[in-house]
C-alpha positions as CSV (number, residue, x, y, z in Angstrom):
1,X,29.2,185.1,-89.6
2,X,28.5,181.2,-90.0
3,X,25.0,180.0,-88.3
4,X,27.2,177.2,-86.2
5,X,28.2,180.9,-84.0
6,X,24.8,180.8,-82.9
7,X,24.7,179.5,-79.6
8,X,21.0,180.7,-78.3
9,X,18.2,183.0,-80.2
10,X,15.7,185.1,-78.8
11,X,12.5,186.5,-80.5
12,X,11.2,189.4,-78.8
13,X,7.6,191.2,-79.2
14,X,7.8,195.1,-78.1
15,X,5.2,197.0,-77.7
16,X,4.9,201.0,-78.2
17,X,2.3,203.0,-76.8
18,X,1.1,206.6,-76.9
19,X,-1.2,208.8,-75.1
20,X,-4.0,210.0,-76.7
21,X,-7.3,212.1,-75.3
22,X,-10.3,210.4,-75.9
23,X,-14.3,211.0,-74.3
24,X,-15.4,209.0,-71.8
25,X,-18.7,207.6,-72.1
26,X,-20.2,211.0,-69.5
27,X,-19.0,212.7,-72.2
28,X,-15.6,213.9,-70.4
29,X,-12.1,214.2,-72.3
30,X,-10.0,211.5,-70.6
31,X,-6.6,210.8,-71.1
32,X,-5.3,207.0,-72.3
33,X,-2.7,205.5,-73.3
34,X,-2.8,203.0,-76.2
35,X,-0.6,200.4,-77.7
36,X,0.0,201.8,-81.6
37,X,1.7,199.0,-82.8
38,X,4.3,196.1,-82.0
39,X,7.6,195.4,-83.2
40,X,9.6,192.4,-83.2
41,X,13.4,191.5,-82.5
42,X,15.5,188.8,-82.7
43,X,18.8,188.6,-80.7
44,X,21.1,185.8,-81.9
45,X,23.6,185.1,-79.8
46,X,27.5,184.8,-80.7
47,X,29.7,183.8,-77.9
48,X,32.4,183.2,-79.2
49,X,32.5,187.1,-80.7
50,X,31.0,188.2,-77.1
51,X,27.8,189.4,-79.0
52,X,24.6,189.5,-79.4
53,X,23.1,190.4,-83.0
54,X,20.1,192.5,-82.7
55,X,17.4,192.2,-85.6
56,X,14.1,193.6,-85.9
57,X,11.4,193.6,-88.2
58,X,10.9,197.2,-89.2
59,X,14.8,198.0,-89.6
60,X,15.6,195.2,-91.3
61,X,15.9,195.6,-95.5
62,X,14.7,192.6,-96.8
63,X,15.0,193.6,-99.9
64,X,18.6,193.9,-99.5
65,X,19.9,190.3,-98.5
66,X,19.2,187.1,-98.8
67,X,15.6,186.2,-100.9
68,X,13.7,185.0,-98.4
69,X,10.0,185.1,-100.7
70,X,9.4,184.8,-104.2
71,X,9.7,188.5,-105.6
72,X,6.7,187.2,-108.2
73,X,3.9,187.4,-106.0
74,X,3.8,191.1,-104.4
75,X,1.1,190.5,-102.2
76,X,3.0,188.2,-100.1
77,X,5.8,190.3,-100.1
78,X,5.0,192.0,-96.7
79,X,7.2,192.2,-93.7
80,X,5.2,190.8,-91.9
81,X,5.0,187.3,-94.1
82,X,9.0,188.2,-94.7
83,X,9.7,188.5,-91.2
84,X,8.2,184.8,-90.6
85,X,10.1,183.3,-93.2
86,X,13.3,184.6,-91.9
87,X,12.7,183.6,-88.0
88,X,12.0,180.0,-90.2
């Protein structure tokens, strides 16, 4: 793929939720449900391929393409902080 395919990109925050029992403030169980964390996608879109590339933090293996943060300093290496730089 060449970057000039990209015609449009889309970044995407998800949430997930869950249900979880909790007591109310009587004192009662009560039965909620709570974001537990979000997750981010980008779509880019190709056109002329008639698709759209999906990418998303969590399933994406940084570690596997291009370097995107210095490997020296480890407590930057997060995917959070390696997510940013790659929607940069």
């Amino acid at each position: 793929m060449d970057w000039s395919e990209v015609t449009a990109r889309v970044v995407e925050l998800l949430a997930t939720f869950k249900q979880v029992v909790d007591i109310n403030v009587s004192g009662k169980l009560e039965c909620k449900t709570q974001t537990q964390e979000y997750a981010q996608f980008c779509d880019l879109h190709l056109p002329a391929r008639n698709s759209i590339l999906q990418i998303d933090d969590n399933g994406y293996e940084f570690q596997q393409g291009l370097e995107i943060t210095p490997q020296g300093n480890q407590h930057e290496n997060t995917i959070k902080n390696n997510w940013n730089s790659l929607m940069k």
